[in-house]
Structure formats: C-alpha cells, structure tokens
Backbone as XML, in Angstrom:
<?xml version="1.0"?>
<chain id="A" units="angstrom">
  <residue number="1" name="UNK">
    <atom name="N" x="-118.121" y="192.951" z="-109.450"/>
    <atom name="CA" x="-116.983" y="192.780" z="-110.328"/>
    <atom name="C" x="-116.934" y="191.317" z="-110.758"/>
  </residue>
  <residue number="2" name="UNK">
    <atom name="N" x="-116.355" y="190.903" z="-112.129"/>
    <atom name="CA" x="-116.646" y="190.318" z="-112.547"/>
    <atom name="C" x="-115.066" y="189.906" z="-113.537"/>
  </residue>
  <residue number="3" name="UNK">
    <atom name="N" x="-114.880" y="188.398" z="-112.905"/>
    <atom name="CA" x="-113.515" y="188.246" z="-113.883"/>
    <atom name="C" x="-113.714" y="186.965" z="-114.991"/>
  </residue>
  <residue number="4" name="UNK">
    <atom name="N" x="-113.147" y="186.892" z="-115.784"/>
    <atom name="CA" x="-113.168" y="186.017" z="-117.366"/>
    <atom name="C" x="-112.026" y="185.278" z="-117.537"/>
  </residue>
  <residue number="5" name="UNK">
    <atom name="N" x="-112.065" y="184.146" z="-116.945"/>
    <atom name="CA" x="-110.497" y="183.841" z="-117.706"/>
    <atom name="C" x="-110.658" y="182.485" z="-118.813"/>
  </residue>
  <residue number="6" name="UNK">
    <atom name="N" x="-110.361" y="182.962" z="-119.889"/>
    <atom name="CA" x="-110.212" y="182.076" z="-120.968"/>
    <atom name="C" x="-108.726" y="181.606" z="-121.294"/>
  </residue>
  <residue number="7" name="UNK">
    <atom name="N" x="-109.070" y="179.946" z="-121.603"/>
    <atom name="CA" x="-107.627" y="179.771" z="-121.633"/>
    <atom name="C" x="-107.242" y="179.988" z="-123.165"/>
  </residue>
  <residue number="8" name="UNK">
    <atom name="N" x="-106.085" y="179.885" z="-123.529"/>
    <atom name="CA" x="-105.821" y="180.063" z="-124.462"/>
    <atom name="C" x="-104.404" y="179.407" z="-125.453"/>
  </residue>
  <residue number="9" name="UNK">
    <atom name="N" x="-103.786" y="178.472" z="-124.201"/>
    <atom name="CA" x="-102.382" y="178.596" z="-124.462"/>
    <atom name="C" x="-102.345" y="176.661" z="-124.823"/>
  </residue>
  <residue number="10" name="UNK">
    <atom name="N" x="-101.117" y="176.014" z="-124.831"/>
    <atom name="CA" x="-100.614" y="174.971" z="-124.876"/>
    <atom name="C" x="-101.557" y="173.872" z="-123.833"/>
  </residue>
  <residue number="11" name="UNK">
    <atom name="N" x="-102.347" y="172.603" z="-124.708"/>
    <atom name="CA" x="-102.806" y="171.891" z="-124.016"/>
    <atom name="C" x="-102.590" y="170.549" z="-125.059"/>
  </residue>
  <residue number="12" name="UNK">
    <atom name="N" x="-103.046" y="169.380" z="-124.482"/>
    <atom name="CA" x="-102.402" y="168.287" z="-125.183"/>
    <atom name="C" x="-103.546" y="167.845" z="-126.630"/>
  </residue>
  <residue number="13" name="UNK">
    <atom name="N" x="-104.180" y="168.662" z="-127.329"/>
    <atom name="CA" x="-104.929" y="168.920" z="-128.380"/>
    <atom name="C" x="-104.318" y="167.656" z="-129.453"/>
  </residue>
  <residue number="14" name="UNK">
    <atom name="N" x="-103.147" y="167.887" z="-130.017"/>
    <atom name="CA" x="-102.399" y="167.513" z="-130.959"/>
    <atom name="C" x="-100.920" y="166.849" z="-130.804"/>
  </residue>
  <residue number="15" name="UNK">
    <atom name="N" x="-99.857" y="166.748" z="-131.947"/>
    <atom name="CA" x="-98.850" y="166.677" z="-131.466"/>
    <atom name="C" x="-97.817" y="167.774" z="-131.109"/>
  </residue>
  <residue number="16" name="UNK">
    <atom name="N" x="-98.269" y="168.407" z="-132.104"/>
    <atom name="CA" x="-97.327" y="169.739" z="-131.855"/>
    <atom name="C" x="-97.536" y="170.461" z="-130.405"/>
  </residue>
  <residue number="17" name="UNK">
    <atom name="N" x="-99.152" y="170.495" z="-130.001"/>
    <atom name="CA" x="-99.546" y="170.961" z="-128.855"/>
    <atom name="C" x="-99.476" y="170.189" z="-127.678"/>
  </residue>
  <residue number="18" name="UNK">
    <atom name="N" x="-99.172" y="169.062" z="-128.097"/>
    <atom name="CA" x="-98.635" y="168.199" z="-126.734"/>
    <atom name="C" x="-97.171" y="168.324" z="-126.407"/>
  </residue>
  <residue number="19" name="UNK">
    <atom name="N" x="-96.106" y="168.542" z="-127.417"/>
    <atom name="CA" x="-94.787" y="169.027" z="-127.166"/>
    <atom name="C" x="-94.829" y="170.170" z="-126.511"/>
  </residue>
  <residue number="20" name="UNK">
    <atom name="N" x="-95.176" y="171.520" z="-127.018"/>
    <atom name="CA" x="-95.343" y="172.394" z="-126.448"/>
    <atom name="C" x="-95.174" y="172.210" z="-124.839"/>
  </residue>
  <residue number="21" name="UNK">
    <atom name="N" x="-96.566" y="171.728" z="-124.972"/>
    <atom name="CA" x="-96.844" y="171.173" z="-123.498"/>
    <atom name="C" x="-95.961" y="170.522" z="-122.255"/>
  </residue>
  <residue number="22" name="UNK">
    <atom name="N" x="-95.715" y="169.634" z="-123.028"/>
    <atom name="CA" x="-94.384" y="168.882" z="-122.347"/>
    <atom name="C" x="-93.632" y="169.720" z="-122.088"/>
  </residue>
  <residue number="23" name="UNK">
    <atom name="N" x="-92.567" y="170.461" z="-123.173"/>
    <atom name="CA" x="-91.269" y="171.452" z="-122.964"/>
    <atom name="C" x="-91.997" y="172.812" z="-121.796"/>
  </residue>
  <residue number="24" name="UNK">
    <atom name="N" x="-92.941" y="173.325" z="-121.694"/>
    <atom name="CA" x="-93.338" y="174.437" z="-121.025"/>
    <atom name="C" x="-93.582" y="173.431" z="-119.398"/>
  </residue>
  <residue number="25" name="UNK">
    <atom name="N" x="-94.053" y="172.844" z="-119.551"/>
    <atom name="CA" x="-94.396" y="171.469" z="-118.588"/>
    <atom name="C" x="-95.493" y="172.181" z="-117.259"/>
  </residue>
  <residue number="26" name="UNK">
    <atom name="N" x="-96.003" y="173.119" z="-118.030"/>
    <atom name="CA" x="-97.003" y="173.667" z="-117.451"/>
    <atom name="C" x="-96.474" y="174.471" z="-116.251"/>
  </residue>
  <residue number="27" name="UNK">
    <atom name="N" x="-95.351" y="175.310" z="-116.892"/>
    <atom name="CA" x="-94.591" y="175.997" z="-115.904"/>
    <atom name="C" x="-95.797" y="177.624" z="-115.560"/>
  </residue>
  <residue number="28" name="UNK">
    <atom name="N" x="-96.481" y="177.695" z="-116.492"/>
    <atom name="CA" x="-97.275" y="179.080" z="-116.637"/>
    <atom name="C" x="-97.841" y="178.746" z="-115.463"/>
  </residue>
  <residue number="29" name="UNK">
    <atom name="N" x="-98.636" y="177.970" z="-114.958"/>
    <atom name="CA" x="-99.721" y="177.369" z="-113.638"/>
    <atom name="C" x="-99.126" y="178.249" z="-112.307"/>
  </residue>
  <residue number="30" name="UNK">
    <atom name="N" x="-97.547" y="178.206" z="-112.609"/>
    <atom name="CA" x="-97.180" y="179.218" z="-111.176"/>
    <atom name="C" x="-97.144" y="179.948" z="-111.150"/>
  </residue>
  <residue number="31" name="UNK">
    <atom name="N" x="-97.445" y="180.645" z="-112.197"/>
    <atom name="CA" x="-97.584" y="182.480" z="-112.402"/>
    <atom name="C" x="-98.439" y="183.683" z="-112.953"/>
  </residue>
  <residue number="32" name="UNK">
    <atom name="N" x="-99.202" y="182.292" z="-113.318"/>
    <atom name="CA" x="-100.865" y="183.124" z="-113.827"/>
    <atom name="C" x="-101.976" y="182.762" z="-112.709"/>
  </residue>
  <residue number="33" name="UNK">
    <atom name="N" x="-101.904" y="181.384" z="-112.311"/>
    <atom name="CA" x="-103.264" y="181.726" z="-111.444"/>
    <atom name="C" x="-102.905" y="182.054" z="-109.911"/>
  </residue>
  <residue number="34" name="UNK">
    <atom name="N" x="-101.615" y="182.643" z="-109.452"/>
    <atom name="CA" x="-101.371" y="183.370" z="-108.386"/>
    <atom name="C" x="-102.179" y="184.832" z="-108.823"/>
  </residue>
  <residue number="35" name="UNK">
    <atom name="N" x="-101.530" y="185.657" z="-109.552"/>
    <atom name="CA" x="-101.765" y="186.946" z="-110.222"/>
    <atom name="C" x="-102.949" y="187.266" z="-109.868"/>
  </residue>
  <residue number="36" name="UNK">
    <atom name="N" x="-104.073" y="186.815" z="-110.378"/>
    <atom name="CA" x="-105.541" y="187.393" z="-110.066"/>
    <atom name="C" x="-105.748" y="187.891" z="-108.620"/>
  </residue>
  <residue number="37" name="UNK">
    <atom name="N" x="-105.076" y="186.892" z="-107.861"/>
    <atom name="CA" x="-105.708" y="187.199" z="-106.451"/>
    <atom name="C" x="-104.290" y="188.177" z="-105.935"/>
  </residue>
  <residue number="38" name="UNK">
    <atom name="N" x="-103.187" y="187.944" z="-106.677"/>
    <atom name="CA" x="-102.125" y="189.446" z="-105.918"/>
    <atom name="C" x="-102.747" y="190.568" z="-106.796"/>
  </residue>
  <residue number="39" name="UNK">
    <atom name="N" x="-103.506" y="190.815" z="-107.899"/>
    <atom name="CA" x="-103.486" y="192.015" z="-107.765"/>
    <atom name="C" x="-105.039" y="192.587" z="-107.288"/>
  </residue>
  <residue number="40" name="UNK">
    <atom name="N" x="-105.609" y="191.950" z="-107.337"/>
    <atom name="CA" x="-107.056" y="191.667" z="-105.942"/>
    <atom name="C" x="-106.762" y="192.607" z="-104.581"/>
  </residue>
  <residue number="41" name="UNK">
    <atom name="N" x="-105.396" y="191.824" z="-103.867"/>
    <atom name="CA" x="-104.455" y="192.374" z="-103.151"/>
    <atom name="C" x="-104.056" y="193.562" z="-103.316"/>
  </residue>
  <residue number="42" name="UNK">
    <atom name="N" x="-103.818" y="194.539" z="-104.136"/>
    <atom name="CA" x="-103.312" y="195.216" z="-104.234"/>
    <atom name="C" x="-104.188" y="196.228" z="-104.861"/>
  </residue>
  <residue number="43" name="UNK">
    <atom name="N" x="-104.980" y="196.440" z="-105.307"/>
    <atom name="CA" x="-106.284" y="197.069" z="-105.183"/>
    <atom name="C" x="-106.986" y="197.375" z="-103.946"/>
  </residue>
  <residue number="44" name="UNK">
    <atom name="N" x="-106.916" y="196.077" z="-103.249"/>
    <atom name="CA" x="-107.827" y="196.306" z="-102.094"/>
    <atom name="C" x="-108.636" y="197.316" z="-101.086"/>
  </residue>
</chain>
C-alpha cells in the first residue's frame, strides 16, 4: 500500500498567500497529518 500526499493549500508563495497563511496560522498541521495514521488505525 501506497500513500500520496500532495500539498496543495496556503504557503508563503506571495502576498495574498502569505496572509492566508498567517490568518489560518497553519492551524490545518493539527488535523491532517494526525488523520493518515488514525485511519491506518482503524482499518487495522
């Protein structure tokens, strides 16, 4: 098995994409790269 993760979202590229950034403040980090391995878990 075999997993892909491409990012895709808010990084400090630009200005608009550095606001982004800032206001989200990289809140996604606590809830996407847990996920892979709970549902890993839950397959098991």
């Amino acid at each position: 098995m075999r997993l892909f993760l491409v990012h895709e979202g808010f990084g400090p590229g630009g200005p608009a994409r550095a606001t982004a950034h800032m206001i989200t403040g990289g809140a996604a980090r606590g809830h996407v790269l847990p996920a892979p391995g709970q549902a890993l878990e839950q397959l098991g």
